[in-house]
Structures are given as structure tokens and as C-alpha cells.
DRENDO-1510 file (C-alpha; in Angstrom, 1 decimal, always signed):
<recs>
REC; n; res; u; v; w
REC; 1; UNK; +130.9; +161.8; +110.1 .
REC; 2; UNK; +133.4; +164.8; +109.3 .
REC; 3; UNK; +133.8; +164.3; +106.0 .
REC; 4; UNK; +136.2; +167.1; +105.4 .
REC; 5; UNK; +138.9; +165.7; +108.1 .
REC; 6; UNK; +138.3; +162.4; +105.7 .
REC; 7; UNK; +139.1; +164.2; +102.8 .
REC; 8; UNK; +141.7; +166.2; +103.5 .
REC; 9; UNK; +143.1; +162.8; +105.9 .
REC; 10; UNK; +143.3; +160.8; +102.8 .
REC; 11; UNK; +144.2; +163.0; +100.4 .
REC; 12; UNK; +147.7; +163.8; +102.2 .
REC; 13; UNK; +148.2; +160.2; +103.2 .
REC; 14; UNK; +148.0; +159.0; +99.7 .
REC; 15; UNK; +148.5; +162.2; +97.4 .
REC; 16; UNK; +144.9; +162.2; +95.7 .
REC; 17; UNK; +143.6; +165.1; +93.7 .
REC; 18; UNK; +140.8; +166.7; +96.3 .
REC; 19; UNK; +137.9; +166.9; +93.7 .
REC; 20; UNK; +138.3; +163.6; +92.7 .
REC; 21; UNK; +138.4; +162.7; +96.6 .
REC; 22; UNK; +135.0; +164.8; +96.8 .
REC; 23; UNK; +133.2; +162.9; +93.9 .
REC; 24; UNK; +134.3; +159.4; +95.6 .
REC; 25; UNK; +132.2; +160.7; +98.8 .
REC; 26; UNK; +129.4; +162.3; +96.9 .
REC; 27; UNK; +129.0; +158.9; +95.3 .
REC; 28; UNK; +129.9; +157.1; +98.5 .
REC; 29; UNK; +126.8; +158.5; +100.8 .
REC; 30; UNK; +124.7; +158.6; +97.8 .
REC; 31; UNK; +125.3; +154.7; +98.0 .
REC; 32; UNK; +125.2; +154.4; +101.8 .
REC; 33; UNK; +121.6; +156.3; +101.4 .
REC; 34; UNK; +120.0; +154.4; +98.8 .
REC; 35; UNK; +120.5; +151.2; +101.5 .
REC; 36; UNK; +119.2; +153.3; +104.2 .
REC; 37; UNK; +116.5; +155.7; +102.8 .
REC; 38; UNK; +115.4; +153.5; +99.7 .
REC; 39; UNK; +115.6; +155.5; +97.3 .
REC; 40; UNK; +117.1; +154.6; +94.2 .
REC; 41; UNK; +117.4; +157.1; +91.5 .
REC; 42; UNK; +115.8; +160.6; +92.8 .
REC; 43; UNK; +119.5; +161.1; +95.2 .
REC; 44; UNK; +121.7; +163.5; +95.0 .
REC; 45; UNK; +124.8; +164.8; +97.0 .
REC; 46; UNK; +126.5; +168.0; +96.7 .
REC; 47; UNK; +129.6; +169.1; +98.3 .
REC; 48; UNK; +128.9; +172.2; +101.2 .
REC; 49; UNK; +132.2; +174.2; +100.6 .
REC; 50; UNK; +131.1; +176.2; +103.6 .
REC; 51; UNK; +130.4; +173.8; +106.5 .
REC; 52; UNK; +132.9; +170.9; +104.2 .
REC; 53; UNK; +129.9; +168.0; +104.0 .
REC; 54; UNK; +128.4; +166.3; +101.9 .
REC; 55; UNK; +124.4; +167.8; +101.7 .
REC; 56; UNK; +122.1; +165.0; +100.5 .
REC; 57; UNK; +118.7; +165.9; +98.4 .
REC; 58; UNK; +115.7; +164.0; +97.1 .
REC; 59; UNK; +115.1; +165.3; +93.4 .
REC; 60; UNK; +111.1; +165.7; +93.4 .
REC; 61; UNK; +108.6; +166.9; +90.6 .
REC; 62; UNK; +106.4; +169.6; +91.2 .
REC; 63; UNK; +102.4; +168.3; +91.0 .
REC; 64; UNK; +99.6; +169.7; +91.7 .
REC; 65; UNK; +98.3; +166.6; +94.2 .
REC; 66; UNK; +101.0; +164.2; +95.3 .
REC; 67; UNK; +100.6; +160.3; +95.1 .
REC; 68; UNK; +104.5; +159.6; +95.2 .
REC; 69; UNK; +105.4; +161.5; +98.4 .
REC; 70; UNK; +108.9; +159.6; +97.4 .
REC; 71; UNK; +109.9; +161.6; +94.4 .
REC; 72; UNK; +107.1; +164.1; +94.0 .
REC; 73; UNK; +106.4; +167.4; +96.2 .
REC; 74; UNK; +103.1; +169.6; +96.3 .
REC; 75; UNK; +103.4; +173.2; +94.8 .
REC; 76; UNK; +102.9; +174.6; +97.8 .
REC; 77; UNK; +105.9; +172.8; +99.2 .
REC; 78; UNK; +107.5; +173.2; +96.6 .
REC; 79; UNK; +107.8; +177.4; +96.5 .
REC; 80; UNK; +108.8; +177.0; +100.1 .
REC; 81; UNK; +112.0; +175.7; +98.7 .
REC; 82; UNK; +112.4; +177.0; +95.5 .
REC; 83; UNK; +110.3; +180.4; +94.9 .
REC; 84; UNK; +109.7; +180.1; +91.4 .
REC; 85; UNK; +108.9; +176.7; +90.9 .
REC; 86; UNK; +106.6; +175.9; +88.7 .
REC; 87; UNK; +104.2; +172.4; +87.7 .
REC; 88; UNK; +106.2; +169.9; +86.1 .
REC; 89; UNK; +109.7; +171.7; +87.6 .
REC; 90; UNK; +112.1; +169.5; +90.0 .
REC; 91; UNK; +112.8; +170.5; +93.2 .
REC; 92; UNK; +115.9; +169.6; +95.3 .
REC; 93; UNK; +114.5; +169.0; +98.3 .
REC; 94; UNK; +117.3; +168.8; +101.9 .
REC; 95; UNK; +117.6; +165.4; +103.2 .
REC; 96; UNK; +119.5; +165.3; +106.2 .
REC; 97; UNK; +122.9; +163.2; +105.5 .
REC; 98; UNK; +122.6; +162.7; +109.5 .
REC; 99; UNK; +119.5; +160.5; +109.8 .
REC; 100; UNK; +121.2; +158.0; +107.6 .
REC; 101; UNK; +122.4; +156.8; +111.8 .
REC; 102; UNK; +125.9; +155.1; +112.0 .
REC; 103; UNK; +125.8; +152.4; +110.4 .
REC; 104; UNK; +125.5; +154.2; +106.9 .
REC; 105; UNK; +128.0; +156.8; +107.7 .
REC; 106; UNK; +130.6; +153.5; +108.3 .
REC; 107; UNK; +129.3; +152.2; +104.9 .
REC; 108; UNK; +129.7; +155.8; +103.2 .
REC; 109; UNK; +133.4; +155.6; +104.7 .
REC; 110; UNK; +134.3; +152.1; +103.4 .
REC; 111; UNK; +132.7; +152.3; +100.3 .
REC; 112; UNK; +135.2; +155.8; +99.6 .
REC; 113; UNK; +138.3; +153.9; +101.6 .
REC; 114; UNK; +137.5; +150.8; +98.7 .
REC; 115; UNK; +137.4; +153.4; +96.2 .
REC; 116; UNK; +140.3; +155.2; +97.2 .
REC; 117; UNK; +142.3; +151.9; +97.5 .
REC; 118; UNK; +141.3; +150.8; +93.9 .
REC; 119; UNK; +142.4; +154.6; +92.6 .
REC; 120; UNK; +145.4; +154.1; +93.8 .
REC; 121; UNK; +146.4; +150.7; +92.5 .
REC; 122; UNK; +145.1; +152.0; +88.8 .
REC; 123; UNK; +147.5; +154.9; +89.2 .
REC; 124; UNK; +150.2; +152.8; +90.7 .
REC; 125; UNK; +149.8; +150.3; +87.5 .
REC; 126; UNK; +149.5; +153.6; +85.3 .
REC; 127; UNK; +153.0; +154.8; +86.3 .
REC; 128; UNK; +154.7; +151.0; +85.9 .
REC; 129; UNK; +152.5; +150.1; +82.8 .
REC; 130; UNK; +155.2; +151.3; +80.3 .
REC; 131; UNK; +158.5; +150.4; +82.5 .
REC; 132; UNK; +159.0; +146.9; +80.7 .
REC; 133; UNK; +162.0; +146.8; +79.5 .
REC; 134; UNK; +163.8; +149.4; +81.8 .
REC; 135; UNK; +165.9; +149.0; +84.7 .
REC; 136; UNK; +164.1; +149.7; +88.2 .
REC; 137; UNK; +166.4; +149.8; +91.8 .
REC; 138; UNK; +164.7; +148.6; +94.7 .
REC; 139; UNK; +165.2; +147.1; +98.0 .
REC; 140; UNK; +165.1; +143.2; +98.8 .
REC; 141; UNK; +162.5; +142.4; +101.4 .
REC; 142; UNK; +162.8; +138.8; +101.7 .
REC; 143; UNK; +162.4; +135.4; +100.2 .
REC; 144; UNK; +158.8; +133.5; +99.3 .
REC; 145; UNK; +159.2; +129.9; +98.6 .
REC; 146; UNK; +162.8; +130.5; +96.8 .
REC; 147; UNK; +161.1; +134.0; +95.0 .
REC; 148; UNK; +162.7; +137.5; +95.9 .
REC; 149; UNK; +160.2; +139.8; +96.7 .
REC; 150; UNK; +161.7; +143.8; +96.2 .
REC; 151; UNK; +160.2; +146.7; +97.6 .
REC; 152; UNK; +160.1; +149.4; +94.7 .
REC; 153; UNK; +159.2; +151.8; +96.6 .
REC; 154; UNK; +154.8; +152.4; +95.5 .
REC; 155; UNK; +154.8; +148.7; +95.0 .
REC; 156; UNK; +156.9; +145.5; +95.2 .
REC; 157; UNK; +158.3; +143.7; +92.3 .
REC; 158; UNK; +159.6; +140.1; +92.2 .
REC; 159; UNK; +162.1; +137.9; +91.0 .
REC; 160; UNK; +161.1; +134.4; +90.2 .
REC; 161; UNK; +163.5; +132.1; +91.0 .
REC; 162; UNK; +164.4; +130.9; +87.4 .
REC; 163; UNK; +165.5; +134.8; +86.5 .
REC; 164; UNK; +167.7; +134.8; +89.6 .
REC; 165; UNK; +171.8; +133.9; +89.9 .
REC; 166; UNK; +173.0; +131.1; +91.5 .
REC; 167; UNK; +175.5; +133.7; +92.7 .
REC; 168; UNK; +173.9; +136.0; +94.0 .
REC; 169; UNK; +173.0; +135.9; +97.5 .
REC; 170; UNK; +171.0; +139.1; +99.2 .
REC; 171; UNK; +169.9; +140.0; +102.9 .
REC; 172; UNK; +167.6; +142.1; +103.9 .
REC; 173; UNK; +167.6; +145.9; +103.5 .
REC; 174; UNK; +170.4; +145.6; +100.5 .
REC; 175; UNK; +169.8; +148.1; +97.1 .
REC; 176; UNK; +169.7; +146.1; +93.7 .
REC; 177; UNK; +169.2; +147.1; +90.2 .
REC; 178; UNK; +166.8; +144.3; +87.9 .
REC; 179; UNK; +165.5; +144.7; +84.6 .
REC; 180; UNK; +161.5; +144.8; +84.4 .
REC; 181; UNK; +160.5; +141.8; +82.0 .
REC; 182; UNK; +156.6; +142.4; +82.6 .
REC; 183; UNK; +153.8; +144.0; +84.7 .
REC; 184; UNK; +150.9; +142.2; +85.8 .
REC; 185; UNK; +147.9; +143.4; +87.3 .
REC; 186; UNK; +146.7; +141.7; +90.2 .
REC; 187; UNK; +143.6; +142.2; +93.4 .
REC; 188; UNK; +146.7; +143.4; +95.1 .
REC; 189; UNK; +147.9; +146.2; +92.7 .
REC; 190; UNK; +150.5; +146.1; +89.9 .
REC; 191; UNK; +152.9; +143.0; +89.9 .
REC; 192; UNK; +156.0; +143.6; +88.4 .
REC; 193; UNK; +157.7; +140.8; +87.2 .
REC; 194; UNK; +162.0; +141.3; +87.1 .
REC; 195; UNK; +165.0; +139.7; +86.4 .
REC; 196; UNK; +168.9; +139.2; +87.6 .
REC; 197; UNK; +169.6; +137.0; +84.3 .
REC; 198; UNK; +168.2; +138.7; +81.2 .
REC; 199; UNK; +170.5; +139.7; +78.7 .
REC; 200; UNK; +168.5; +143.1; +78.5 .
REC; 201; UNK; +169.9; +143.7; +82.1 .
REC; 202; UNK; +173.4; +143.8; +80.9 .
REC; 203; UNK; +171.9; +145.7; +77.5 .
REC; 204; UNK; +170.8; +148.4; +80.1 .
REC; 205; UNK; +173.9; +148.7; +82.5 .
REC; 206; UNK; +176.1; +149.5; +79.9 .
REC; 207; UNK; +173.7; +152.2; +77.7 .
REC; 208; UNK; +173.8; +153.6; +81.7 .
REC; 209; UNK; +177.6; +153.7; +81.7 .
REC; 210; UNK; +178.5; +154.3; +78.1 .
REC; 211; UNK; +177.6; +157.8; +77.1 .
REC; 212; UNK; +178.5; +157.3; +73.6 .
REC; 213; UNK; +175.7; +154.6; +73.4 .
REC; 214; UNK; +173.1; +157.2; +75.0 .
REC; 215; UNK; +174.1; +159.7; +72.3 .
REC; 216; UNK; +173.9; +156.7; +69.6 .
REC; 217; UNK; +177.4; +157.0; +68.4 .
REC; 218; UNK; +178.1; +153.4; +69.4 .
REC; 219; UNK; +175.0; +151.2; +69.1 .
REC; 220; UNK; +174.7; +147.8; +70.8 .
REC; 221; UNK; +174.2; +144.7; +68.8 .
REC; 222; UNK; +173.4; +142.0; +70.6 .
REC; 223; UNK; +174.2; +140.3; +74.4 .
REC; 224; UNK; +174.2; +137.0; +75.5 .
REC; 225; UNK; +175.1; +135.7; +79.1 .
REC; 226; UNK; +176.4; +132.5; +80.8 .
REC; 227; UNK; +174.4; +133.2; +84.2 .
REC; 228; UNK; +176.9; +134.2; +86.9 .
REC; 229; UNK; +179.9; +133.0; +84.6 .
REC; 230; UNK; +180.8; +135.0; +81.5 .
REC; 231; UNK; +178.8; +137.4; +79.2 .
REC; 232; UNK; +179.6; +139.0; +75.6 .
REC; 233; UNK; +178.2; +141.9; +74.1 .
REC; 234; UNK; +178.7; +143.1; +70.5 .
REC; 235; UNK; +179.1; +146.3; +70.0 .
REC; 236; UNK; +179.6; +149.1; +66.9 .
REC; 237; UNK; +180.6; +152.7; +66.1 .
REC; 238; UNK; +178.9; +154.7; +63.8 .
REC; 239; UNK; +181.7; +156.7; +63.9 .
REC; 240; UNK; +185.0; +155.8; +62.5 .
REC; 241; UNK; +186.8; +157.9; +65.1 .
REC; 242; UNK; +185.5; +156.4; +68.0 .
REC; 243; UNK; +186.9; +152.9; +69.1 .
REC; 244; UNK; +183.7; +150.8; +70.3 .
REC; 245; UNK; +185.1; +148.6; +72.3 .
REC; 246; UNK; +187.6; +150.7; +73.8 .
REC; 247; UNK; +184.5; +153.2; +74.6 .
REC; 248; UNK; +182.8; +150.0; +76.5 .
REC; 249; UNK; +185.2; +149.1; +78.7 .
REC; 250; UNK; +186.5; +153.2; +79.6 .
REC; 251; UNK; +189.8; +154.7; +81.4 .
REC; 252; UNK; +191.3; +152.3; +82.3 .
REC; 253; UNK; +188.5; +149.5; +82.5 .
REC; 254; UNK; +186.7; +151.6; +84.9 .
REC; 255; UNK; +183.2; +151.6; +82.8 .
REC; 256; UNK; +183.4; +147.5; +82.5 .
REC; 257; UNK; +184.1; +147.3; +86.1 .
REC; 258; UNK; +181.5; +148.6; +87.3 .
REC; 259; UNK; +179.2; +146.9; +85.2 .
REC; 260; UNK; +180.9; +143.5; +86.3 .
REC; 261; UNK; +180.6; +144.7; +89.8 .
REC; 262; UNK; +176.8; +145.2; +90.0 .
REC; 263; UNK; +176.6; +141.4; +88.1 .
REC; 264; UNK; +178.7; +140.6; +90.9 .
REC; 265; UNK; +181.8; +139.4; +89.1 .
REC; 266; UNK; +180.4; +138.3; +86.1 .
REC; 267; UNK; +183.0; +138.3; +83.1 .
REC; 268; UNK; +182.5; +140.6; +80.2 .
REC; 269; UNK; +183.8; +140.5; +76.5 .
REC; 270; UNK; +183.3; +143.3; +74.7 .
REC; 271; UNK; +183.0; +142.4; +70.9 .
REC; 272; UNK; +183.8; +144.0; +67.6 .
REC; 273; UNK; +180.3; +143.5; +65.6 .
REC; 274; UNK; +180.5; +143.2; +61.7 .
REC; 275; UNK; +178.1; +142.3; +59.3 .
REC; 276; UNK; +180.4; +140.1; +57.7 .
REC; 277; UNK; +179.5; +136.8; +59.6 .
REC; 278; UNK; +183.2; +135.7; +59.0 .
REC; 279; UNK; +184.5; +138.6; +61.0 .
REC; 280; UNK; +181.7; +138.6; +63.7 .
REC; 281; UNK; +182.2; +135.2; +64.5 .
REC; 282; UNK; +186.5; +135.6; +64.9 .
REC; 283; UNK; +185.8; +138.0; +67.1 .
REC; 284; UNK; +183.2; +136.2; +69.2 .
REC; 285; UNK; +185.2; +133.4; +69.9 .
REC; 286; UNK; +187.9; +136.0; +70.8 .
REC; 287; UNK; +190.2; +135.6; +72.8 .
REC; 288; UNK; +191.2; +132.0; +71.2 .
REC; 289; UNK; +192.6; +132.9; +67.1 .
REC; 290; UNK; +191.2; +131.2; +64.7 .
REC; 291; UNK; +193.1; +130.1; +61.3 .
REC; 292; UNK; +190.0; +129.7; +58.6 .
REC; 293; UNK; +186.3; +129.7; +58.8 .
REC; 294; UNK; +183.8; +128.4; +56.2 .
REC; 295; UNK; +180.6; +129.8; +55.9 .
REC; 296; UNK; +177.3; +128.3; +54.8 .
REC; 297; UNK; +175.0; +131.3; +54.6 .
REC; 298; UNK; +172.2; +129.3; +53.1 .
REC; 299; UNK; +171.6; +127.3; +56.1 .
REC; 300; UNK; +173.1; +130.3; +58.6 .
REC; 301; UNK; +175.9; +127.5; +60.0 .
REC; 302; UNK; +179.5; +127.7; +59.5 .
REC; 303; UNK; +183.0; +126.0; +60.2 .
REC; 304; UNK; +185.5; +127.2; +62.2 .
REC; 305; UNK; +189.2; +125.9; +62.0 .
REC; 306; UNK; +191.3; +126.8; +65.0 .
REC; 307; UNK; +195.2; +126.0; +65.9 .
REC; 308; UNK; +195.3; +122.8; +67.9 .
REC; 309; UNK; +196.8; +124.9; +71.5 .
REC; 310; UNK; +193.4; +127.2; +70.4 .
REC; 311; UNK; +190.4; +124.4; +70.6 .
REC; 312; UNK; +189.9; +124.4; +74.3 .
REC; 313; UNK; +190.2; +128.1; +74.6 .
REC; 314; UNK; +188.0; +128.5; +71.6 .
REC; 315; UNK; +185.1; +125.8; +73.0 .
REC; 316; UNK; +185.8; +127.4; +76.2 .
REC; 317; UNK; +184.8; +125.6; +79.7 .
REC; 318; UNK; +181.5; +123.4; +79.3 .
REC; 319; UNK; +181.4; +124.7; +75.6 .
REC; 320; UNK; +180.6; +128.4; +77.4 .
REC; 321; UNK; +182.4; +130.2; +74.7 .
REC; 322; UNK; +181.0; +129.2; +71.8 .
REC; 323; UNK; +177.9; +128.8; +73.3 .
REC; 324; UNK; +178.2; +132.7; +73.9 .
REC; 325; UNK; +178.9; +132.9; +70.3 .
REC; 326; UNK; +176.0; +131.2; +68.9 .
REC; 327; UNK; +173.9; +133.1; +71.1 .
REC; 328; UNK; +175.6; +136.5; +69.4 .
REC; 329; UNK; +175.5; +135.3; +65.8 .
REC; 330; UNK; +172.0; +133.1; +65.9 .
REC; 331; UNK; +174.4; +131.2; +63.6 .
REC; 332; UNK; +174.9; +127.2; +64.1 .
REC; 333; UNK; +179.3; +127.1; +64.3 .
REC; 334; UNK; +181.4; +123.9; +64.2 .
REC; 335; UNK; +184.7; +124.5; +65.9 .
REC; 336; UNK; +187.5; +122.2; +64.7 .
REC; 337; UNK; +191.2; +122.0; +65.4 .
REC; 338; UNK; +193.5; +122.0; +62.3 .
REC; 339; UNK; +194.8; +118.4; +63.0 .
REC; 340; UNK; +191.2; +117.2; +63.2 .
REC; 341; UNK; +190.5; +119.3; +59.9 .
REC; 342; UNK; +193.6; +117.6; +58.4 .
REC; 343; UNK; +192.5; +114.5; +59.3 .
REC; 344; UNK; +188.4; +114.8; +58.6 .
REC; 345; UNK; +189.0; +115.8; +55.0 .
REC; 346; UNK; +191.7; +113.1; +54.0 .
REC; 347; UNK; +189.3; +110.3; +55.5 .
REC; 348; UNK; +186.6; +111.8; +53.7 .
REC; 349; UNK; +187.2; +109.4; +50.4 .
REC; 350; UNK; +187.3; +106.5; +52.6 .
REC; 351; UNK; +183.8; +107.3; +54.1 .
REC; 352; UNK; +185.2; +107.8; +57.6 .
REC; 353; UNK; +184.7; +110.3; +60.1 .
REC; 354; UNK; +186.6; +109.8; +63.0 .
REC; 355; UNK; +186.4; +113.6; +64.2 .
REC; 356; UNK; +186.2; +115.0; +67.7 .
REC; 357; UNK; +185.0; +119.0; +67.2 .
REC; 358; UNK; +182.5; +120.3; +68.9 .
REC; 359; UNK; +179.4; +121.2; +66.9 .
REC; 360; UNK; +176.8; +124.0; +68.6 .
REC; 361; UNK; +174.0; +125.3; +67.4 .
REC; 362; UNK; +171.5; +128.0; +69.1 .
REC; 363; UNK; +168.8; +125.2; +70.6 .
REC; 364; UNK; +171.7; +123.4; +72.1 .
REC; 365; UNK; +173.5; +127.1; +73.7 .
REC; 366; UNK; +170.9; +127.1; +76.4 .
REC; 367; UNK; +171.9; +128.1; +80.3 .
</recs>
């Protein structure tokens, strides 16, 4: 068994420190003997820099008469060895690594291929352990039972159906960009678990895009995301000279684009944010106006009067706008058109309610 062409074999194929390679084989024949020799706590291997094997030993103790020829040695074998050993001393005595026959040399080499193979799934899980959270561009490799499995490049990641787009369609060999919602470890190394439809992807793509959000001058305050249809994200400047919103979308719309370009045509409103829920919520619902909104802070709900031509835009199709908005605000809103106001509040005395707005809260604003 040349153990050096196995070290120095796997430690280019799989980029593994070579002391660390060494130790895995020291411990590897030392295992492989044990089943072969019998021993079972007097081995010990040491690495021959000068002929690159592995040189086994039986540690023995000096006596005077031996009775365990398996771990003790006469003193008169024992100087032969060692020239000042003394009574009671230990002796390594050579144990020649080739009578363990082939059959333990194949064991010594699985047992450091096994070893090797668990090393580097703990590394690989080391270096995506703290990735949650962060973007990660991979490859797609194919479809499992409606899953997308991506090649990452040390590992593969995959995208559970239910955090895919109905949109999106991909073939094999094409790049893509998904946020990292969790890693997993598995027999098979590190799982990582990604997404197409978080709302921290689009969080990420546009701290990518906007360097005014990497420096911290504007300062994202929430996203939400009709999958494949529409998204918002409120934004804010700490900054009184720099516009927000206009630093989202860039020149000309070309930082928005290409944002709405990797989320494959996904629409994007930028919003104002403001602590004042009044304001926040006007500008959620943007682009439909609004003509007066009533706030119940107490129970975080609040009423939003619209101009009649405004209720459809303001609902938005399949109640996707203000579902965007509740998602933004975490705030329950009730949109109604001024007519319908009108009419709610003067058939209030009679008891009668004959309204048709369109109440939303954030349970119902699910995708």
C-alpha cells in the first residue's frame, strides 16, 4: 500500500491539509491492525518522512521475565532496540505494517476514504453554516418530483416547490440567483434549503444594486411580494438630501430593471416609508390617491376613504394591492369609496349597513 501516493492523491483531489491527511492514515492502519494483529491498546503508528509510510509499533514494557509476550518484552530484547532501556521502561517495538496482508491494507484505505469523505462534508457544512439569509448563484441541475435541485458549486441546494414561481420556468445549465432560507445537515453533506419567493430575495437584490443602502444612507423597511405579480418595498433616507425612492429605482430606472429582470418581470413599487401610519399607508396603496384615512392605533386597523374612479385601483386586481399594503404596514386597512362612506355613515342611525368596501387584514393577505 503506498500510502504517500494516497496522501498526496487525496489531498490534491479534495484540497485537505496534509497533516491532517497523515493522522487520518495513522489512525486508519492502527484500526485495520487491531482487526488483524489483535491488539487493542499497545499500537502505535508513526509517519516515516523518509520512505513516506506509515511504521506500525507494539508499545511493550520492559520485565525482567516475560508472561505477556503481547505487550511486554525481555530486557535483553529490549536494549537491542532501545540501548538504555531500563525495567519498568516501554519500548516501541517495529511491527511490520506489511504483514497486515491485503485485506487490511483495503480496510486501512476505506477506513481513511470514509474519513476523508466525512471531513469534507463537515467543512463543506462549516463554509454554508452562516449563509442563511444571503443570496447564493448556482446552476439548475434538474427537477425531483416538482423540487429544483441547483448545483452550488461544493454542494447542491434546493428549491422546494412551494418557494418556487409559477413563472418561472428553467432548463438545464441556466445561472440563477435564490436566497438561502436554511441549511440542513444530512448523510449526504449540507442541504441548503433556498427560495425564488421570499421577500428577503428581493430585500437582497436591491441592497446588491443600491449602493446607498450598502453604505446605510437609505435603509430598507420592509418588502412584501405577490409571487410572480407585483411586489413593494418601503424604503427611507437617513439623509434629507438623498431622494429614497428615486435612489431605488436609479438613472433612468436602470437599478429597478434589473432587479425586475432577475424576478423575471415581476412589478416593483418603490415606497416612501414614514412612521406616521397615515402617511405610510397613502403611499402603500400608491398609485391610486386617497381622500381621508382614519386610524385606530389601538387595535393597529384603520379606514381608508378613496375617490369612487380610485377604489379598483386602490384594491388593485384580486385585492393584490392592498394586500401588498397590509403586508408592509402589519396594519388591518378597510378601503372604502367616498359614495360608499357617504352612504355607510348616514344609514348608520337606521342600523343599516348596506356597504360594499373591501376589508383586509394581514391573515387574510396571504399568496
Amino acid at each position: 500500500m503506498d500510502l504517500l501516493n494516497i496522501i498526496n492523491q487525496i489531498g490534491k483531489e479534495k484540497g485537505i491539509d496534509r497533516n491532517k491527511l497523515i493522522e487520518l492514515l495513522k489512525d486508519a492502519v492502527i484500526s485495520a491492525s487491531k482487526k488483524r494483529l489483535g491488539f487493542i491498546d499497545n499500537l502505535e503508528a508513526v509517519f516515516n518522512e523518509e520512505t513516506g509510510e506509515i511504521d506500525l509499533f507494539i508499545i511493550k514494557k520492559v520485565v525482567e521475565e516475560v508472561g505477556k509476550p503481547e505487550n511486554e518484552i525481555s530486557i535483553k530484547d529490549a536494549v537491542e532496540i532501545k540501548a538504555d532501556a531500563k525495567l519498568d521502561d516501554t519500548v516501541m517495538v517495529p511491527c511490520s505494517v506489511e504483514g497486515l496482508g491485503r485485506i487490511a491494507a483495503q480496510s486501512a484505505k476505506q477506513v481513511i476514504l470514509q474519513r476523508v469523505r466525512d471531513a469534507e462534508r463537515e467543512s463543506v457544512f462549516d463554509e454554508y453554516k452562516n449563509k442563511k439569509g444571503a443570496l447564493l448563484n448556482g446552476m439548475f441541475l434538474r427537477e425531483d418530483r416538482g423540487d429544483i435541485i441547483v448545483d452550488l458549486g461544493k454542494t447542491e441546494g434546493i428549491i422546494y416547490r412551494r418557494e418556487q414561481s409559477f413563472r418561472e420556468k428553467f432548463k438545464k445549465g441556466d445561472r440563477l440567483t435564490a436566497y438561502v432560507i436554511d441549511i440542513k445537515k444530512n448523510t449526504r453533506g449540507p442541504q441548503v434549503i433556498l427560495s425564488r419567493t421570499h421577500p428577503g430575495l428581493l430585500i437582497k437584490l436591491f441592497e446588491i444594486e443600491v449602493p446607498e443602502i450598502s453604505d446605510g444612507i437609505v435603509v430598507i423597511k420592509g418588502a412584501a411580494r405577490d409571487i410572480g405579480g407585483r411586489s413593494k418595498i418601503a424604503v427611507y433616507s437617513n439623509k434629507k438630501d438623498v431622494d429614497a425612492v428615486g435612489a431605488c429605482v436609479g438613472m433612468r430606472g436602470i437599478r429597478v430593471q434589473s432587479i425586475v429582470q432577475e424576478l423575471r418581470g415581476e412589478k416593483i413599487d418603490i415606497v416612501e416609508w414614514s412612521e406616521d401610519p397615515a402617511i405610510y399607508v397613502k403611499n402603500a396603496l400608491a398609485p391610486a390617491k386617497t381622500s381621508n384615512i382614519i386610524v385606530n392605533a389601538k387595535d393597529k386597523s384603520m379606514m381608508v376613504i378613496v375617490p369612487n374612479d380610485q377604489l379598483s385601483l386602490a384594491i388593485g386586481k384580486k385585492g393584490q394591492n392592498v394586500k401588498l399594503a397590509v403586508k408592509l404596514l402589519h396594519w388591518k386597512i378597510d378601503i372604502k369609496s367616498e359614495s360608499e362612506y357617504k352612504s355607510e355613515s348616514a344609514s348608520v342611525s337606521e342600523g343599516v349597513n348596506e356597504s360594499a368596501s373591501v376589508s383586509v387584514s394581514e391573515g387574510e393577505s396571504g399568496d
